[in-house]
KEKE-3310 file (N, C-alpha, C; in steps of 0.2 Angstrom, whole numbers, plus 5000, padded with zeros to 4 digits):
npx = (5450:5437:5437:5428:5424:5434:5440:5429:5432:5444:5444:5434:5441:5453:5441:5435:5444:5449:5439:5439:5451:5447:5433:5440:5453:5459:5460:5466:5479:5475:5460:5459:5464:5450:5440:5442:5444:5431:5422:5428:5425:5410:5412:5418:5415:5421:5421:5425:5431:5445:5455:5468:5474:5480:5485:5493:5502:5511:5527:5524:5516:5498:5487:5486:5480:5473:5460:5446:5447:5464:5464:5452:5449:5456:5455:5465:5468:5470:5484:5493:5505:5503:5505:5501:5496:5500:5494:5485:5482:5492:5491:5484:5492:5504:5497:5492:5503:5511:5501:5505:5517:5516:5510:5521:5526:5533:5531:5521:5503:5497:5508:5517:5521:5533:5542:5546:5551:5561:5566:5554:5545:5537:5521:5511:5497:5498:5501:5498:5502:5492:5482:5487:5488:5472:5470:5466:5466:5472:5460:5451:5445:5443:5441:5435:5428:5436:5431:5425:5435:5439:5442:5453:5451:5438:5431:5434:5427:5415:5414:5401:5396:5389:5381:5378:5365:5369:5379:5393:5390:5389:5398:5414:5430:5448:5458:5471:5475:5464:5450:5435:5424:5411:5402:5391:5379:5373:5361:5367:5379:5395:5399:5412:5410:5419:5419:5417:5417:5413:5404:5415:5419:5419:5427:5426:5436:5439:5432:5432:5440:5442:5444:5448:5446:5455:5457:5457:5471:5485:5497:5490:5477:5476:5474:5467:5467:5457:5452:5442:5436:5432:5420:5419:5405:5404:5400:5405:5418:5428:5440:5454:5465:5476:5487:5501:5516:5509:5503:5490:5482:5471:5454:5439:5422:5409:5399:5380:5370:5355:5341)
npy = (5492:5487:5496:5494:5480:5473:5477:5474:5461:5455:5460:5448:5436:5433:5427:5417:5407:5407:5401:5389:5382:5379:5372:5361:5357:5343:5337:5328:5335:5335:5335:5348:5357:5355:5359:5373:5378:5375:5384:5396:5399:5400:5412:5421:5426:5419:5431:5442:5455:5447:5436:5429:5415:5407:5392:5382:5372:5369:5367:5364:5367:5368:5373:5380:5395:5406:5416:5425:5440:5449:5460:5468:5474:5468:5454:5448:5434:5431:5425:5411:5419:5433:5449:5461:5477:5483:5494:5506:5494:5493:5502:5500:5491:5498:5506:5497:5492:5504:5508:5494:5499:5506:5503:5496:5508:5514:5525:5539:5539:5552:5561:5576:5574:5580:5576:5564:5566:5577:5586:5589:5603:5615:5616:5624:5623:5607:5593:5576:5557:5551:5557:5556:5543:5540:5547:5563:5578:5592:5600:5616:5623:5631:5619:5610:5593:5578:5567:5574:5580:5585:5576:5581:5578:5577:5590:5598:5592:5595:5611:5622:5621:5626:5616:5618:5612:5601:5608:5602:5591:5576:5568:5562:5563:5554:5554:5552:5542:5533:5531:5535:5546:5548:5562:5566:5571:5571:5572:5584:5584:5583:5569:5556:5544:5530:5520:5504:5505:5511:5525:5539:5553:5569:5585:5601:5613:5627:5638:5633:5620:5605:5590:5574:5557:5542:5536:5524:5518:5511:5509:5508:5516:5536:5554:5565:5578:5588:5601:5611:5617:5629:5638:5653:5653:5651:5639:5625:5614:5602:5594:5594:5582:5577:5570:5564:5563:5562:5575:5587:5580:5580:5580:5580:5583:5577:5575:5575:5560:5559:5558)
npz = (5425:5434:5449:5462:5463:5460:5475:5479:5479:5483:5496:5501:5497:5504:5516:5510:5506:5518:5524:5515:5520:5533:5536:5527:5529:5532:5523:5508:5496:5484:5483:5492:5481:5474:5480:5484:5473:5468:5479:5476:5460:5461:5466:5457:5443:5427:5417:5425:5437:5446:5458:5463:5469:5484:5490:5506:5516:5528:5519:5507:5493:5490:5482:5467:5459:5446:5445:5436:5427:5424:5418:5410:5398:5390:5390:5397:5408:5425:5433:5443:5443:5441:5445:5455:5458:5473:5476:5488:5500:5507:5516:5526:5533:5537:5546:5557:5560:5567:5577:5585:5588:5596:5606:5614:5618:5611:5601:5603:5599:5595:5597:5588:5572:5569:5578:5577:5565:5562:5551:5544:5538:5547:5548:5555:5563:5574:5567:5572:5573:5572:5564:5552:5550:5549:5538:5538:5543:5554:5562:5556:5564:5581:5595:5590:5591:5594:5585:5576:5566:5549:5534:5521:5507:5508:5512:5502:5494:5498:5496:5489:5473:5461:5445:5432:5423:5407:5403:5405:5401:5389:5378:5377:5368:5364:5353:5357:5366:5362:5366:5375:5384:5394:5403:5414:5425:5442:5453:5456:5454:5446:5437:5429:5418:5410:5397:5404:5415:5433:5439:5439:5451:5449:5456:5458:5455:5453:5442:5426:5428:5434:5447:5447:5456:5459:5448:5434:5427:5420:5430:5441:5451:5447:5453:5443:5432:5425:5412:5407:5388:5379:5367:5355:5359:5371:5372:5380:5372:5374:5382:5392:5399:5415:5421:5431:5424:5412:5402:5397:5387:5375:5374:5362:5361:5357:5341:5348:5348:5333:5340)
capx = (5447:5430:5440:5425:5423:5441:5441:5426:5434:5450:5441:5431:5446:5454:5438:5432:5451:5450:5434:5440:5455:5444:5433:5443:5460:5463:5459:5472:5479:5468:5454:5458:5462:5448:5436:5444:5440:5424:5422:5431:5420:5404:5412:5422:5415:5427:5424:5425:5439:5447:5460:5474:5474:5488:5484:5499:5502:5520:5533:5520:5510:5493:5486:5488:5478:5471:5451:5443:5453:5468:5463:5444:5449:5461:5455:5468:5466:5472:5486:5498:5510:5500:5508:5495:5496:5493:5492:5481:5482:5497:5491:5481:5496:5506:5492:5492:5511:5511:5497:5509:5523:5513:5509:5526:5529:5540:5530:5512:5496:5495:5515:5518:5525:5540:5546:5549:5552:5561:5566:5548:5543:5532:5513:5507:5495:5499:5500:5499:5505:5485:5480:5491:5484:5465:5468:5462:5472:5471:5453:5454:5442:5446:5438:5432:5428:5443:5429:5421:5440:5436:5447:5456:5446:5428:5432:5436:5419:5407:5414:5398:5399:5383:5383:5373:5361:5368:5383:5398:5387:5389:5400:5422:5435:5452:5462:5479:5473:5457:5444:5429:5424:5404:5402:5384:5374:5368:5360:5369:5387:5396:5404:5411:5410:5426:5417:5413:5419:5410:5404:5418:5416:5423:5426:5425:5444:5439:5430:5429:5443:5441:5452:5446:5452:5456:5453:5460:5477:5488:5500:5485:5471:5476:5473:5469:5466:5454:5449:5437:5438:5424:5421:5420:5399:5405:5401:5410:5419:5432:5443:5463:5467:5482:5488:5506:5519:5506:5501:5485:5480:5465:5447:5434:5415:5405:5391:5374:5366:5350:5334)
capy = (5487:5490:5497:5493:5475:5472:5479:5467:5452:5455:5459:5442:5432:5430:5425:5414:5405:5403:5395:5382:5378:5377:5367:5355:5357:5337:5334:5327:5340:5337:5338:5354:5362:5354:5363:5380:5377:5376:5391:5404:5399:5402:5421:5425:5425:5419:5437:5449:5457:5442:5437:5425:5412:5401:5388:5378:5369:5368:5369:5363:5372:5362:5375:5390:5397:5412:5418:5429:5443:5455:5468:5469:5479:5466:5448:5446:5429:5432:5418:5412:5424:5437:5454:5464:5483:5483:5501:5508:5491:5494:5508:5497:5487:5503:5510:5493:5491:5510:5503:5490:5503:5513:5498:5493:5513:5517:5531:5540:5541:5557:5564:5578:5571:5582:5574:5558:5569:5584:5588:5590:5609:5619:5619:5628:5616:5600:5586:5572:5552:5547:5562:5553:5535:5540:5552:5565:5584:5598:5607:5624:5628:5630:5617:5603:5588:5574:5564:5578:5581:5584:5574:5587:5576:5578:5597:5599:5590:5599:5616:5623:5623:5623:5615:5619:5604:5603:5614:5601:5586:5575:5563:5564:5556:5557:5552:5549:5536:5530:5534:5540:5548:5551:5566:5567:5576:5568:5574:5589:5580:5581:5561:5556:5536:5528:5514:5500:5509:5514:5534:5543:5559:5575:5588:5610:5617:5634:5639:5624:5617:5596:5586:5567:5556:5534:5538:5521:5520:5504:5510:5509:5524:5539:5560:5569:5585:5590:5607:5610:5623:5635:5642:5660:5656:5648:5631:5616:5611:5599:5596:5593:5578:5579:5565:5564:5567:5564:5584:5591:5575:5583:5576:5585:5584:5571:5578:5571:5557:5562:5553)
capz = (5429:5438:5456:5469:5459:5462:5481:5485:5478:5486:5502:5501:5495:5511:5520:5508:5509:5529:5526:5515:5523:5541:5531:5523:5532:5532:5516:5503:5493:5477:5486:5492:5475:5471:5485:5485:5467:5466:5480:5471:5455:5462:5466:5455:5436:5423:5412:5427:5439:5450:5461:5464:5478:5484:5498:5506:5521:5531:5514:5502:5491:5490:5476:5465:5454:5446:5444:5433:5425:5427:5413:5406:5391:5382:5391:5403:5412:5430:5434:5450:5443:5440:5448:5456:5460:5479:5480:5497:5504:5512:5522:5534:5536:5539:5552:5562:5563:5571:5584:5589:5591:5601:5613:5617:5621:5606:5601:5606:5592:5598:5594:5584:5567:5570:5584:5573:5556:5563:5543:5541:5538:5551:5544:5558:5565:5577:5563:5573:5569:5569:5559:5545:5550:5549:5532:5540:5543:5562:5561:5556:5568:5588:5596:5584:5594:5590:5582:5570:5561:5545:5529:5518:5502:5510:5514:5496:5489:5502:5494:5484:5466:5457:5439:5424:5418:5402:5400:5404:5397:5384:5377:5373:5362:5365:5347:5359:5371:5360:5373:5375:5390:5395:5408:5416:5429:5444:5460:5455:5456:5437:5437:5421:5416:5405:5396:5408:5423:5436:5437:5445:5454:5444:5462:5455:5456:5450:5434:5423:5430:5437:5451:5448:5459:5457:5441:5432:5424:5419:5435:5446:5452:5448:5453:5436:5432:5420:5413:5401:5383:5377:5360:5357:5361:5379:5373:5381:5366:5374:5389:5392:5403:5416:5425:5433:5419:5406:5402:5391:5384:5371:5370:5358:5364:5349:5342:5351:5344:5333:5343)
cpx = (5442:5433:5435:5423:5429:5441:5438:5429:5440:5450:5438:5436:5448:5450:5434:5440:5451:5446:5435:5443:5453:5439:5433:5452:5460:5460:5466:5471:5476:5461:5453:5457:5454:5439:5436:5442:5432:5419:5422:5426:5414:5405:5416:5420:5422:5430:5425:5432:5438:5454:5466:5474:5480:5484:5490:5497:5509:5524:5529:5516:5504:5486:5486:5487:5474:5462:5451:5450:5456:5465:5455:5446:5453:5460:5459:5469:5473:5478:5490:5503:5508:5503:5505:5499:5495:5492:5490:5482:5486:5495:5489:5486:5502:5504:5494:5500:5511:5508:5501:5514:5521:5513:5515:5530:5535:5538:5520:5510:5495:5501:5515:5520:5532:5545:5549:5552:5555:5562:5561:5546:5537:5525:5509:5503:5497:5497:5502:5499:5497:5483:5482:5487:5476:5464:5466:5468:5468:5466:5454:5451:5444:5440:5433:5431:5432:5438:5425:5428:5437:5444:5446:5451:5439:5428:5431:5428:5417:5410:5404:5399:5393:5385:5376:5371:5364:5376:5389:5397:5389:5397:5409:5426:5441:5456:5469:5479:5464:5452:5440:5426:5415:5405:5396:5383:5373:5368:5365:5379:5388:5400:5406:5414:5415:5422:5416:5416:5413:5409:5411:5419:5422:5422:5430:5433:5444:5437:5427:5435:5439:5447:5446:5452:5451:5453:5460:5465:5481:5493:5494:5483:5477:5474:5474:5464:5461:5451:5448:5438:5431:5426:5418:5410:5398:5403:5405:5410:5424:5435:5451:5461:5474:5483:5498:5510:5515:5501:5496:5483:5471:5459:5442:5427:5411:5400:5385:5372:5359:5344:5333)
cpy = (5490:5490:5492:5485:5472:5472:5473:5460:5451:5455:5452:5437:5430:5423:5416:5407:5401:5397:5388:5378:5375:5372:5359:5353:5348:5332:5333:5334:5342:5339:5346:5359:5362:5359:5369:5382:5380:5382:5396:5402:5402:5411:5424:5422:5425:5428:5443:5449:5450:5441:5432:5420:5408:5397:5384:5377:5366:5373:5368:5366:5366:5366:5382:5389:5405:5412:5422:5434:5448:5461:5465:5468:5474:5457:5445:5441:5431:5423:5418:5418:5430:5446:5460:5472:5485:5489:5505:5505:5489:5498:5505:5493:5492:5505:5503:5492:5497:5509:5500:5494:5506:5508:5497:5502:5516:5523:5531:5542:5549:5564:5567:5574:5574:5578:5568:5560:5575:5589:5591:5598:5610:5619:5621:5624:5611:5597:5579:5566:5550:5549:5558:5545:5535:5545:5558:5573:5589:5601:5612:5626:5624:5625:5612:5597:5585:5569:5567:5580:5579:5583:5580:5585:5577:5587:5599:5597:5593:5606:5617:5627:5621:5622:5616:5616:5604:5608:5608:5592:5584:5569:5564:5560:5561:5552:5550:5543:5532:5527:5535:5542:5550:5556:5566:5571:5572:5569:5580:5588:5579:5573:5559:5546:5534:5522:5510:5501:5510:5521:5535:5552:5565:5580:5594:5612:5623:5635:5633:5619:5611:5594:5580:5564:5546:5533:5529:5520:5511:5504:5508:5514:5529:5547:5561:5575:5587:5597:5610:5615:5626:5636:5648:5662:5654:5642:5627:5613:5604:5599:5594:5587:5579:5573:5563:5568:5567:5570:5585:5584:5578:5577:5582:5581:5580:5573:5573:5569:5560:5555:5548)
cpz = (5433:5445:5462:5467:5463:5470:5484:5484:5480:5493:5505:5502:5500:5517:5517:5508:5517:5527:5523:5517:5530:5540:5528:5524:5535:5527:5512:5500:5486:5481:5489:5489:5473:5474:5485:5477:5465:5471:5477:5466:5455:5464:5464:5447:5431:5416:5417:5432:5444:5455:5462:5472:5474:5493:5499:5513:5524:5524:5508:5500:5489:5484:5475:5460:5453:5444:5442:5429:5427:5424:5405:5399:5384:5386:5394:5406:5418:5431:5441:5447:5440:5446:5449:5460:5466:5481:5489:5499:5509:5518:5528:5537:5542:5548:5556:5563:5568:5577:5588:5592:5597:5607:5615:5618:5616:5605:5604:5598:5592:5598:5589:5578:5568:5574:5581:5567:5558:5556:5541:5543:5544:5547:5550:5561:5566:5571:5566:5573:5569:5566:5554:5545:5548:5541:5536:5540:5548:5558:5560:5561:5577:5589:5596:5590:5591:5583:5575:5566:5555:5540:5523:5511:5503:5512:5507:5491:5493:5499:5489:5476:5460:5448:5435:5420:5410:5398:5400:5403:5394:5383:5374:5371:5363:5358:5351:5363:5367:5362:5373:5383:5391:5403:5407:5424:5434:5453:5461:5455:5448:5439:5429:5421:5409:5402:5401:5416:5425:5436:5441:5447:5450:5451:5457:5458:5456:5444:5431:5425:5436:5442:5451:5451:5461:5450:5436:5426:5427:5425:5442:5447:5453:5448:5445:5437:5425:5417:5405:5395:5382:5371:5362:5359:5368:5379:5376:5374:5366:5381:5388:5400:5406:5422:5427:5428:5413:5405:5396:5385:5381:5372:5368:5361:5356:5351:5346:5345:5344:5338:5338)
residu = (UNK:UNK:UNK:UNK:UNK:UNK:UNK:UNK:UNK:UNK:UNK:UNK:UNK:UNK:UNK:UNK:UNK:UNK:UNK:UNK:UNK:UNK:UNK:UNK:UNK:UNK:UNK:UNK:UNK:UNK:UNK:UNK:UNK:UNK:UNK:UNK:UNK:UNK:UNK:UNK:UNK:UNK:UNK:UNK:UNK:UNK:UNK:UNK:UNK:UNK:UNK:UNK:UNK:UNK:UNK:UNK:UNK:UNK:UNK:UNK:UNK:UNK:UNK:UNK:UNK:UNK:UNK:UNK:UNK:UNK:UNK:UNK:UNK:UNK:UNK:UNK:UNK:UNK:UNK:UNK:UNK:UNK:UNK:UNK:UNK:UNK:UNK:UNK:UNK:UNK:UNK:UNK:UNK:UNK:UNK:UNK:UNK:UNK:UNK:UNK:UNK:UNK:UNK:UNK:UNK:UNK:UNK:UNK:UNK:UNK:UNK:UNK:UNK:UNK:UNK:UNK:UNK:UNK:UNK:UNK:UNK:UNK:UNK:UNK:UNK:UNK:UNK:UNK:UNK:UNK:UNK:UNK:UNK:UNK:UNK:UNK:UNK:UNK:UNK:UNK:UNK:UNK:UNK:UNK:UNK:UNK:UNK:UNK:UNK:UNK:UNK:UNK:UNK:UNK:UNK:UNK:UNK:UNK:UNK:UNK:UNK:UNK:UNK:UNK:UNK:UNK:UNK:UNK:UNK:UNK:UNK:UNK:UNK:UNK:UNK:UNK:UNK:UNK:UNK:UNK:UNK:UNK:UNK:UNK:UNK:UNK:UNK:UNK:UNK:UNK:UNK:UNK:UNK:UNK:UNK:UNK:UNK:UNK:UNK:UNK:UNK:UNK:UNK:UNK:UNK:UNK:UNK:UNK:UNK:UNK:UNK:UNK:UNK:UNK:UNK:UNK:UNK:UNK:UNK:UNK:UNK:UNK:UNK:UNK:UNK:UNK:UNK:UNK:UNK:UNK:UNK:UNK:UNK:UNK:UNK:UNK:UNK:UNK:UNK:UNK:UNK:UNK:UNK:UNK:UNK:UNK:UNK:UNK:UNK:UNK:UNK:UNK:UNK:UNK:UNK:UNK:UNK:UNK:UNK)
# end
């Protein structure tokens, strides 16, 4: 499913929700499905990603319906029972509960992690409970302002790692997952495109070795690993996919179409 598609209309969902119940909050309950209806409609296409609303009122549920679809690739229609991956969205739940703690003095934003995890090994640098809240991980360098901490993922793509117009280019098929994979070039940044996905960013590990990352999978976005093959004239002939237990998953490189 198209992630940042999904994100906004999950994002939206909510506000577009308040608005009809603030709206139409003493309306009969047909009219309200029939309002919230005709909202979600206007924003959420019947072939694209979508989401599941529920309006109720006291004990009452006053409508429940699905929008748009759960899964592109095989026409899915999104339903009320529909059982969605909430992945990340937890974390800001996580993060503001922590907030609350902190207010009522249970713990400080600012506390070692050991001090709550004594279990947790020494990593040499303070790792403290907002570090973990913001993504983020101790500066290496003395000094850092608190505001310039750099995320351990953005530290890892600013590495330099020039690519070669042309060398890990071109289009790939995997016979085990019946796939096809495009890898392209762009502002010097290798991305590789899954059929009607979005690009996603391929970040240099070493050599020809790849870390992609929300890379989509029927579990939810996944960390994969990819790392590319040569023939004995240094071509890019291929690549191996590696994503949790699933290991060396082959794609071969298809010949370019003639002009």
């Amino acid at each position: 499913m198209n992630l940042m598609k999904m994100k906004s209309c999950a994002a939206a969902a909510p506000a577009l929700l308040f608005a009809a119940l603030a709206a139409y909050a003493g309306s009969a309950p047909p009219a309200t499905g029939e309002r919230v209806d005709a909202l979600l409609r206007e924003q959420v296409a019947a072939t694209a990603p979508g989401c599941a609303v529920g309006v109720a009122r006291g004990d009452d549920v006053l409508h429940a319906r699905g929008y748009g679809l759960a899964n592109l690739d095989h026409g899915v229609a999104i339903t009320p029972d529909t059982v969605f991956d909430v992945g990340s969205v937890t974390k800001q739940f996580t993060a503001a509960s922590i907030v609350l703690l902190s207010l009522d003095g249970a713990l400080a934003l600012d506390d070692d992690i050991r001090t709550h995890l004594p279990k947790l090994p020494d990593y040499g640098p303070t790792i403290t409970i907002d570090y973990l809240a913001d993504h983020l991980e101790p500066a290496a360098e003395p000094g850092v302002p608190r505001g310039r901490r750099r995320g351990r993922r953005n530290e890892v793509a600013a590495v330099p790692s020039p690519i070669v117009a042309g060398d890990y280019e071109g289009s790939f098929y995997s016979e085990e997952l019946d796939a096809r994979y495009h890898v392209g070039l762009d502002d010097g940044a290798l991305r590789v495109r899954i059929e009607r996905w979005l690009p996603l960013d391929l970040i240099r590990a070493g050599g020809d070795r790849f870390t992609g990352i929300d890379f989509p999978a029927w579990t939810g976005p996944r960390r994969v690993e990819l790392e590319f093959q040569r023939n004995a004239r240094g071509a890019v002939t291929g690549f191996s996919l590696s994503a949790g237990q699933a290991r060396d998953i082959e794609f071969v490189r298809l010949p370019d179409r003639a002009p």
